[in-house]
MOPAC internal coordinates of N, CA, C and O (Angstrom, degrees):
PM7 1SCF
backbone

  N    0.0000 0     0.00 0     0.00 0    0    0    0
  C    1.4525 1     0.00 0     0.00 0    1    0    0
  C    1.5233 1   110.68 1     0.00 0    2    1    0
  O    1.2310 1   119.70 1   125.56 1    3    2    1
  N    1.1424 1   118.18 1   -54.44 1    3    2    1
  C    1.5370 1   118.19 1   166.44 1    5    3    2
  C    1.1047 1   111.13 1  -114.47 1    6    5    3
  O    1.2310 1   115.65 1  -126.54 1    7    6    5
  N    1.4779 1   125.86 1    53.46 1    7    6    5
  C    1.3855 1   121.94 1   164.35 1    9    7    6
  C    1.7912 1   121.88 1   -74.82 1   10    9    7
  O    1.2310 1   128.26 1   159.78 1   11   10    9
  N    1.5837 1   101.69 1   -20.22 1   11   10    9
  C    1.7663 1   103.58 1   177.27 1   13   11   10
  C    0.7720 1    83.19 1   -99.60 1   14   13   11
  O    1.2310 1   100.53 1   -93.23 1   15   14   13
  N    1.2832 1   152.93 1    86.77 1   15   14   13
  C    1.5117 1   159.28 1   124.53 1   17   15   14
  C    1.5938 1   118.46 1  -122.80 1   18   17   15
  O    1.2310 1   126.48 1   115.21 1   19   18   17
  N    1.4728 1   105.15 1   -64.79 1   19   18   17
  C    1.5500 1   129.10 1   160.15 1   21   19   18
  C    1.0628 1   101.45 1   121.28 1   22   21   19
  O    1.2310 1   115.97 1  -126.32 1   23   22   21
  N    1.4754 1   125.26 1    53.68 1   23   22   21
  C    2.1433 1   149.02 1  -134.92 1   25   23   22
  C    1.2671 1    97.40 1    17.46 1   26   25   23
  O    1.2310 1   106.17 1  -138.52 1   27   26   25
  N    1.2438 1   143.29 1    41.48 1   27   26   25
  C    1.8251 1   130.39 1   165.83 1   29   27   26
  C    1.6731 1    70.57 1   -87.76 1   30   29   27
  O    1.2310 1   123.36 1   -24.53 1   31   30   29
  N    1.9880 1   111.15 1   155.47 1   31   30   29
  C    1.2734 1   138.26 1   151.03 1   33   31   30
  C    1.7296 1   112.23 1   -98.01 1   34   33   31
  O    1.2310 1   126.26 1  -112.81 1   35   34   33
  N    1.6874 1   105.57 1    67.19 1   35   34   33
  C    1.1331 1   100.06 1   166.26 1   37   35   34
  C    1.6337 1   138.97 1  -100.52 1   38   37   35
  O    1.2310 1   126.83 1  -166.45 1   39   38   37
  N    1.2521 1   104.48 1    13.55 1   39   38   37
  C    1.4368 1   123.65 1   135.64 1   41   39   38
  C    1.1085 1   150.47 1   -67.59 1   42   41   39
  O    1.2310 1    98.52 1  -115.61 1   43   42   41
  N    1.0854 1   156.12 1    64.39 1   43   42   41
  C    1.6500 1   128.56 1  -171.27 1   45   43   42
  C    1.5044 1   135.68 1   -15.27 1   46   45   43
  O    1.2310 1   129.69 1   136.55 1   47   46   45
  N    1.3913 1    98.92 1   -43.45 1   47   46   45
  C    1.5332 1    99.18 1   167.14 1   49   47   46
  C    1.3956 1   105.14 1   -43.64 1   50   49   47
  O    1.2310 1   123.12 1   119.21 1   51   50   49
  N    1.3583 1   111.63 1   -60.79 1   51   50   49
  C    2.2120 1   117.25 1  -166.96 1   53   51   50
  C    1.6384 1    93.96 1   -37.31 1   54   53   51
  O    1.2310 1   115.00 1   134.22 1   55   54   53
  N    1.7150 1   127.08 1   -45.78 1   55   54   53
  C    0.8990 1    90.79 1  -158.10 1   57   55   54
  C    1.7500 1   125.38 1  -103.82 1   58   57   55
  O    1.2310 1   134.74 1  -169.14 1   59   58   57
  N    1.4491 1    89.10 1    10.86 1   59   58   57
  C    1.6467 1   102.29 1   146.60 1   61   59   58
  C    0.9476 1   111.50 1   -80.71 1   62   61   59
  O    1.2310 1    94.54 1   177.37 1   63   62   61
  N    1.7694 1   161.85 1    -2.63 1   63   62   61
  C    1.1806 1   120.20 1   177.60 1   65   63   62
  C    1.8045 1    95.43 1  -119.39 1   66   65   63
  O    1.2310 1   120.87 1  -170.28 1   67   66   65
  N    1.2709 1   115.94 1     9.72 1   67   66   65
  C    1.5980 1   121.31 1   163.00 1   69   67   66
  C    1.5054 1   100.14 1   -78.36 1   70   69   67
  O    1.2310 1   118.55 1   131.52 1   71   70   69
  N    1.3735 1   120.38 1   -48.48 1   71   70   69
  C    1.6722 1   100.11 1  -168.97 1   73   71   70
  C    1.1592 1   107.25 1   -83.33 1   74   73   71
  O    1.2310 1   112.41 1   170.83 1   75   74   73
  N    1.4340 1   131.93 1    -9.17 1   75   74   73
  C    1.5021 1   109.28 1   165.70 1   77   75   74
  C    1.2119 1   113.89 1   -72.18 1   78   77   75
  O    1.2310 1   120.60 1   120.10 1   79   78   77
  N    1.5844 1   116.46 1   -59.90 1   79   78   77
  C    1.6568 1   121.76 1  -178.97 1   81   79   78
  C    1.4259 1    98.60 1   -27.79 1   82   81   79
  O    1.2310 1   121.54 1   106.58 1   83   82   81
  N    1.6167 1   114.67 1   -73.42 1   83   82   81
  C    1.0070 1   133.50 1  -126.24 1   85   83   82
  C    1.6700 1    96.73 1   -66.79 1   86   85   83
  O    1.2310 1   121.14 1   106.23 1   87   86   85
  N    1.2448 1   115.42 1   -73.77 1   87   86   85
  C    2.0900 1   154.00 1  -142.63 1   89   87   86
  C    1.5212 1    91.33 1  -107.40 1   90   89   87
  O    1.2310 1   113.95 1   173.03 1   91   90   89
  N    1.6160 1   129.05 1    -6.97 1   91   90   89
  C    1.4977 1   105.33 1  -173.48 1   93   91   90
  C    1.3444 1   133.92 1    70.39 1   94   93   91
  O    1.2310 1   123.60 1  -173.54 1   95   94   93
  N    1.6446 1   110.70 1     6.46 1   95   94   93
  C    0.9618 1   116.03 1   178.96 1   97   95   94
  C    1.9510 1   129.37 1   -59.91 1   98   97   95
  O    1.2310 1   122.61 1   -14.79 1   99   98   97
  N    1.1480 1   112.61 1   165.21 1   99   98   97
  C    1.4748 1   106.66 1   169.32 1  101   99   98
  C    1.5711 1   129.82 1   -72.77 1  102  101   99
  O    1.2310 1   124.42 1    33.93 1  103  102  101
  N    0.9500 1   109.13 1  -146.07 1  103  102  101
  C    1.4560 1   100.51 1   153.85 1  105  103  102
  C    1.3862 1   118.80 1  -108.57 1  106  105  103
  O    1.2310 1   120.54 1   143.71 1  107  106  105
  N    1.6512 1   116.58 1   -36.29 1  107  106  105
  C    1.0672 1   123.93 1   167.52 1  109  107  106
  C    1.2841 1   116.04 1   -62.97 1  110  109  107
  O    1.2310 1   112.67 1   152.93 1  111  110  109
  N    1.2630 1   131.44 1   -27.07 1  111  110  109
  C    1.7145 1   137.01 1  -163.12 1  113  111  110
  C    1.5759 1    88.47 1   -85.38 1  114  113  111
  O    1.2310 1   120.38 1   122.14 1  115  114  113
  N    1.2836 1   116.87 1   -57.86 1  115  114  113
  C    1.7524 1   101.84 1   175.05 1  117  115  114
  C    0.9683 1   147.72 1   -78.27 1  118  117  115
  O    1.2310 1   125.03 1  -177.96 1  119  118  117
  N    1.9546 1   107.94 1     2.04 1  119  118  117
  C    1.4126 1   114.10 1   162.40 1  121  119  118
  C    1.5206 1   104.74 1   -84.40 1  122  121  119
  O    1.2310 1   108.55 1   163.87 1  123  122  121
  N    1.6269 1   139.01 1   -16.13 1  123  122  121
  C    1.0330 1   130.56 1  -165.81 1  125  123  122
  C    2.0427 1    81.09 1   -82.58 1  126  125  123
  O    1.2310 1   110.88 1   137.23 1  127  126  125
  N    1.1422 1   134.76 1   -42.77 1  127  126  125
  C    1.2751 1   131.60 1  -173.13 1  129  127  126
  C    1.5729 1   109.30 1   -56.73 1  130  129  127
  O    1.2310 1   126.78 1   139.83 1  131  130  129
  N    1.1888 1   104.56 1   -40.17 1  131  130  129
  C    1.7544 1   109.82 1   171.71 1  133  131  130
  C    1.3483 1   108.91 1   -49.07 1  134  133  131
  O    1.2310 1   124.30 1   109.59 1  135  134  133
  N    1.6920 1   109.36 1   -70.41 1  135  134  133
  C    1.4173 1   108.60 1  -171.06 1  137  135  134
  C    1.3468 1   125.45 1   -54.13 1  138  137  135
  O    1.2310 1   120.59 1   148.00 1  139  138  137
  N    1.1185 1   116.48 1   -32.00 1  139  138  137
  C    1.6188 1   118.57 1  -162.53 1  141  139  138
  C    1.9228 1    90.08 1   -81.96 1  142  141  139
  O    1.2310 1   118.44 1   153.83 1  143  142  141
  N    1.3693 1   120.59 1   -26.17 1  143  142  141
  C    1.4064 1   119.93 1  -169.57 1  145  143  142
  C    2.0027 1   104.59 1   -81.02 1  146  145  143
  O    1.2310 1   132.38 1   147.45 1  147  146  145
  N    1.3300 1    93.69 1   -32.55 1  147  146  145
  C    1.3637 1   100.07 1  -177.10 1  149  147  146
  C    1.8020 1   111.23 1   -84.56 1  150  149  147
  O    1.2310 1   118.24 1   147.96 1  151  150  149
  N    1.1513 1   120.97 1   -32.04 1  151  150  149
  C    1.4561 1   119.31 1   158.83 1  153  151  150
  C    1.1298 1   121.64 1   -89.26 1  154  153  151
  O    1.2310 1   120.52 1  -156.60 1  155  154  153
  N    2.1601 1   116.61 1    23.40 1  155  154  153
  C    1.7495 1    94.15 1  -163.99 1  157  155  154
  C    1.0818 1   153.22 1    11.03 1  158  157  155
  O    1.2310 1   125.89 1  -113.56 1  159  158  157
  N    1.6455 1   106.28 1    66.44 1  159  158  157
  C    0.9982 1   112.80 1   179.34 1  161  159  158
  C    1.8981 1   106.13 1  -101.83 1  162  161  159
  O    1.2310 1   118.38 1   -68.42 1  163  162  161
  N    1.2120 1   120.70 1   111.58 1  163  162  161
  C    1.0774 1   144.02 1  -169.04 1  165  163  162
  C    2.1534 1   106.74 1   -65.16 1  166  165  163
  O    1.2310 1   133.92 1   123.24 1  167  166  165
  N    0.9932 1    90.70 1   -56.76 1  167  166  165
  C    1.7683 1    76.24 1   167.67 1  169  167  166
  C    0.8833 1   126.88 1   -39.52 1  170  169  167
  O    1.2310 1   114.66 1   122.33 1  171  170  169
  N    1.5290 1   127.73 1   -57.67 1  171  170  169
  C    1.4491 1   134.44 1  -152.16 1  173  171  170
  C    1.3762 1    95.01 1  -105.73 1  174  173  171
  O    1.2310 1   110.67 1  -176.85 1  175  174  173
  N    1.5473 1   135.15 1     3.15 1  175  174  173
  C    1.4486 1   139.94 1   165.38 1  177  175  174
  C    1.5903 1    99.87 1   -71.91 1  178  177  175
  O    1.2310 1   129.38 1   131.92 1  179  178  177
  N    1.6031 1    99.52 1   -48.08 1  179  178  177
  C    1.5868 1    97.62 1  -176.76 1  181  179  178
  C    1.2152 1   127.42 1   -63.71 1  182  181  179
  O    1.2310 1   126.93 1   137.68 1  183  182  181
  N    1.3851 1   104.27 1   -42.32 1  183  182  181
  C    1.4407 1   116.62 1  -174.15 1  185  183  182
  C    1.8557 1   101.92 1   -71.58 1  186  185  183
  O    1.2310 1   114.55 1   147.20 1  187  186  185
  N    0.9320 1   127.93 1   -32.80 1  187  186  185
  C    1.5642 1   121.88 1   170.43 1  189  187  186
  C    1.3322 1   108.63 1   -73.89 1  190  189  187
  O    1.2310 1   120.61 1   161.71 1  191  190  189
  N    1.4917 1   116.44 1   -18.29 1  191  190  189
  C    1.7483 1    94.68 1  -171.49 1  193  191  190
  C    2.0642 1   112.45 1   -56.09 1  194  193  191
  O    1.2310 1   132.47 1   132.10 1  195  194  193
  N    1.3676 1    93.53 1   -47.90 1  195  194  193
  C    1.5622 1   107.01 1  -164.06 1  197  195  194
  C    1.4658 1   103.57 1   -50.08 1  198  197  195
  O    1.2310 1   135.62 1   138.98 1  199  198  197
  N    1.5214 1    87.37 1   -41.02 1  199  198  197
  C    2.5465 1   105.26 1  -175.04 1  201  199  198
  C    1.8550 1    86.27 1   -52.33 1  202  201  199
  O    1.2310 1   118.68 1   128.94 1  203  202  201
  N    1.0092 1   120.12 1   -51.06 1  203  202  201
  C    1.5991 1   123.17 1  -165.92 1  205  203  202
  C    1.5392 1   111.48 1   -64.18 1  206  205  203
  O    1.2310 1   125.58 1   120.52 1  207  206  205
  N    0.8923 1   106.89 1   -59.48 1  207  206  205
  C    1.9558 1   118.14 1  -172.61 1  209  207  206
  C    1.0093 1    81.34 1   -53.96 1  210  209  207
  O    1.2310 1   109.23 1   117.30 1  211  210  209
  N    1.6810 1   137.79 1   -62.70 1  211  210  209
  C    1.5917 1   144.19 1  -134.28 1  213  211  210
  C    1.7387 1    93.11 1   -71.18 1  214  213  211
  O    1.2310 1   127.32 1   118.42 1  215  214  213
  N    1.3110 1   103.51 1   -61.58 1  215  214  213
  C    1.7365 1   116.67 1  -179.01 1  217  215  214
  C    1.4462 1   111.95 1   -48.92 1  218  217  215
  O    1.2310 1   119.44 1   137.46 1  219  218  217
  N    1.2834 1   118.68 1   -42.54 1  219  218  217
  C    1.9189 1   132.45 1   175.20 1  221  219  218
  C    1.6420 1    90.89 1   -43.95 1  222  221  219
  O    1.2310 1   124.48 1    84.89 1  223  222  221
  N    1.4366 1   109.01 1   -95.11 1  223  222  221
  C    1.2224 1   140.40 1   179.37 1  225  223  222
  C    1.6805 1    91.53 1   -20.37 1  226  225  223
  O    1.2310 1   112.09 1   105.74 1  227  226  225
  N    1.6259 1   132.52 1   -74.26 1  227  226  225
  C    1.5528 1   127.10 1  -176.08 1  229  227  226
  C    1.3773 1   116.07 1   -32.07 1  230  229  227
  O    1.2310 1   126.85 1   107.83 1  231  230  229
  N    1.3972 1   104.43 1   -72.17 1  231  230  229
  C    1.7793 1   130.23 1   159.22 1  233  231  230
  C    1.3342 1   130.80 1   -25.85 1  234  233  231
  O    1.2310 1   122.00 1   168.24 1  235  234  233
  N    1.5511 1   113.78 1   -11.76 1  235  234  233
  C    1.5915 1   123.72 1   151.68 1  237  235  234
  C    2.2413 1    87.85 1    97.24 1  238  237  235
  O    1.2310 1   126.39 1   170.99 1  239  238  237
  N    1.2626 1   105.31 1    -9.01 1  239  238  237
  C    1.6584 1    96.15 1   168.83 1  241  239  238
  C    1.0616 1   136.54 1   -89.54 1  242  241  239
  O    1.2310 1   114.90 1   170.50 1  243  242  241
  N    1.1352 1   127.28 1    -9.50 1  243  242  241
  C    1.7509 1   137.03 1   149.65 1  245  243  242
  C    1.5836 1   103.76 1   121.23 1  246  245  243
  O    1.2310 1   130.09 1    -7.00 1  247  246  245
  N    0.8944 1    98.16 1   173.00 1  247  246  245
  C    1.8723 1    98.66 1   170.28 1  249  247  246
  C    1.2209 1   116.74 1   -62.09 1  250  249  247
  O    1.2310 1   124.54 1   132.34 1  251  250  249
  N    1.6065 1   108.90 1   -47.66 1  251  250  249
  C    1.6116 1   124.80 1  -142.81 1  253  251  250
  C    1.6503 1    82.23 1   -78.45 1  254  253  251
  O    1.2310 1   101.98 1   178.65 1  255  254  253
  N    1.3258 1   150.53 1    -1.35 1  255  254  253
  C    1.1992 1   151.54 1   167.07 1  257  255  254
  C    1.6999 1    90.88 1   -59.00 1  258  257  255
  O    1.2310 1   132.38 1   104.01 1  259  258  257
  N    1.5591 1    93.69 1   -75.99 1  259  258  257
  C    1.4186 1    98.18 1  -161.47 1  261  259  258
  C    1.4980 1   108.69 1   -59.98 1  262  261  259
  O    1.2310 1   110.58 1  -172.28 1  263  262  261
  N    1.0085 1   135.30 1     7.72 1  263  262  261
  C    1.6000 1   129.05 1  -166.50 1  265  263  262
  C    1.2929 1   111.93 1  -168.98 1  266  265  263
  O    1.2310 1   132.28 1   -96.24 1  267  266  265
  N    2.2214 1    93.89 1    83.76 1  267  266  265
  C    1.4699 1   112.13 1  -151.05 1  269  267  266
  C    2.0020 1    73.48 1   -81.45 1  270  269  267
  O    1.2310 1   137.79 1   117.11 1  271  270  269
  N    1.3992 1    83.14 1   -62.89 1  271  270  269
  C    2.5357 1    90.54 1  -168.08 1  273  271  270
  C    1.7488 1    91.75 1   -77.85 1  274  273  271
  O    1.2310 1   137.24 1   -21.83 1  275  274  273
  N    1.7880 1    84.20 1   158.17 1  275  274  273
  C    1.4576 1    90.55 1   158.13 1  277  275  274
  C    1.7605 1    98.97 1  -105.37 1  278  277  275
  O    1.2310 1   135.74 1   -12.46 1  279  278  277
  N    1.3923 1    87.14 1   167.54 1  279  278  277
  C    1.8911 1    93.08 1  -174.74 1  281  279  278
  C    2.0593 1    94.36 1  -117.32 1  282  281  279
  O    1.2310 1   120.10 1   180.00 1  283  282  281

């Protein structure tokens, strides 16, 4: 998935197709994750982090997926 990268998400696309794989996301749930990441917008970063760990953890990949740094 991010092998032409070298796993950096320096696309946006990467990071629509990490929160689906990854968190279970929709399509719509991870373009709203795009935007708020691509305009840093920090609210709605926060408020998706937990949707993400939570979705990791659903998805059989654990939290510690979703929650490589602490902030």
């Amino acid at each position: 998935m991010l092998s032409d990268t070298y796993g950096l998400m320096i696309y946006q696309e990467s990071m629509l197709r990490v929160a689906q794989r990854f968190a279970g996301y929709t399509l719509v749930e991870a373009e709203t994750l795009r935007k708020a990441a691509g305009k840093k917008v920090r609210e709605i970063m926060a408020q998706e982090r937990e949707k993400f760990v939570d979705g990791c953890e659903r998805t059989g990949y654990g939290r510690a997926i979703g929650t490589p740094f602490s902030t």
